[in-house]
C-alpha positions in Angstrom: 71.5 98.2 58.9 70.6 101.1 56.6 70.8 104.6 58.0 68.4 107.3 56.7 70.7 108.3 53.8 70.4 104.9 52.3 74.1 104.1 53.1 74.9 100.9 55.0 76.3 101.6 58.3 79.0 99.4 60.1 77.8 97.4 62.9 78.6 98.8 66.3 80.5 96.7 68.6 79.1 95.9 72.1 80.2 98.4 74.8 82.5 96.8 76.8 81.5 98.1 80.6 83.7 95.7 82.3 87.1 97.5 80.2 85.5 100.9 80.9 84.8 100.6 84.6 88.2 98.9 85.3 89.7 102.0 83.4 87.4 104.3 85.3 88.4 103.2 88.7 91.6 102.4 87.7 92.1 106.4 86.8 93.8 105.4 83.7 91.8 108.4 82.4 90.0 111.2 82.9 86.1 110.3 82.4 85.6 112.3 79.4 88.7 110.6 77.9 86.9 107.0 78.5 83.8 108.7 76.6 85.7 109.3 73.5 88.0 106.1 73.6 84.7 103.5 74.2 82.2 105.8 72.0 79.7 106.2 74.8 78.1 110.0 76.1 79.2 111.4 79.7 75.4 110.4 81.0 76.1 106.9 79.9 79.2 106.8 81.8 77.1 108.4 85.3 74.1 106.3 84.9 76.3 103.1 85.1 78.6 104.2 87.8 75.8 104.9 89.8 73.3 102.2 89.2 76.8 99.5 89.9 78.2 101.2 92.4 81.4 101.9 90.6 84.5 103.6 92.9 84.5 107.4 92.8 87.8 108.2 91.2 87.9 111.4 94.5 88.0 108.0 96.5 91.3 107.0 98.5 92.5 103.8 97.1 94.2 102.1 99.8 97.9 100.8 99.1 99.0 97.5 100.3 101.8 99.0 102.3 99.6 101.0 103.9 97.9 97.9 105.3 101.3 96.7 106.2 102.2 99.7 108.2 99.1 99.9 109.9 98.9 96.1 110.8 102.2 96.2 112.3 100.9 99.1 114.6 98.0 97.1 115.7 100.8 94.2 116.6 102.6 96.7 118.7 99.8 98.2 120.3 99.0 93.8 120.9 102.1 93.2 122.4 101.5 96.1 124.7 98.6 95.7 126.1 99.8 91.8 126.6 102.6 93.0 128.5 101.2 95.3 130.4 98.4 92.7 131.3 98.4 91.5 134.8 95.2 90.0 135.6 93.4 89.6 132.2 93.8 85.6 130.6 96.8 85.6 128.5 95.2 82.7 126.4 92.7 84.9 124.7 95.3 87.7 124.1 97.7 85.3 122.7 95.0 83.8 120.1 94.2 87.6 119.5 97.9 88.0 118.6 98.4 84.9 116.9 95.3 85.8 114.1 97.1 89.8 113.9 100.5 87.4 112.9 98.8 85.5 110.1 97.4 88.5 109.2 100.7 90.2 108.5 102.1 87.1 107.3 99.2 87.0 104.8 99.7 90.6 103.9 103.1 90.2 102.7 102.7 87.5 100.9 100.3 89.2 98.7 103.4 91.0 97.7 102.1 93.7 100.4 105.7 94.9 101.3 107.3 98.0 99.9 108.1 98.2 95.7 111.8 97.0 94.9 112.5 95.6 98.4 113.3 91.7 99.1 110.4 90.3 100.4 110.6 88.6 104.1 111.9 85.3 104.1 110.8 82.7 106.0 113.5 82.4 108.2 112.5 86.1 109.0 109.0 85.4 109.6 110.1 82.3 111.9 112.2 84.9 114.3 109.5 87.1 114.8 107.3 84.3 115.4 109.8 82.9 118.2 110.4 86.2 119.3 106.8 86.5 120.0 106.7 83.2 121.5 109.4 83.8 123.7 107.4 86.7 125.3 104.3 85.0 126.0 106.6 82.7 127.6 107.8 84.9 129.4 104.1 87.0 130.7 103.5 83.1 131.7 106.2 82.6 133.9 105.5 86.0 135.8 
């Protein structure tokens, strides 16, 4: 390619969106920063985030612990609502309890738990599965 002055310019390398959007929503830096680093303009940048729905960078990213936390309320509030049960069929809200379990089970596993802290073992997860067991036993038997 020849520019206007007659001098040959250097071929430009493909913009690499998937790099810049993964930076963008990442917040590895501010937007102007990506601008400069990938050689694109700040409209560039908008017209893409908009037209593929990128994350806003004001967005809450939600943290894997958080998910934790908040599935282990929803257990509680499950075991409850199970003991407290007197005429409602404690099949249904065992399977409901059952799925919540697995949930949290699959949680953690995907490294969910709290940074620099042993992950459960499975001798861990077995208790609270017994101890949730024995409970349901126990509504049965009422």
């Amino acid at each position: 390619m020849v520019t206007k002055l007659g001098h040959e310019a250097e071929p430009r390398a493909p913009i690499r969106w998937e790099i810049i959007r993964a930076e963008y929503e990442g917040r590895h830096f501010l937007p102007a920063v990506i601008c400069e680093r990938h050689g694109i303009t700040s409209a560039q940048l908008r017209y893409r985030r908009e037209v593929e729905g990128w994350l806003s960078m004001k967005a809450r990213v939600v943290r894997r612990e958080d998910l934790v936390a908040r599935m282990l309320k929803v257990l509680d509030k499950q075991i409850r609502r199970l003991e407290a049960a007197v005429d409602e069929p404690i099949d249904k809200q065992a399977n409901v309890l059952s799925i919540q379990a697995k949930t949290l089970d699959k949680l953690i596993e995907m490294g969910a738990a709290q940074p620099n802290v042993e992950p459960p073992t499975g001798k861990d997860m077995t208790d609270l599965r017994n101890k949730l067991a024995k409970r349901i036993e126990q509504y049965r038997n009422r």
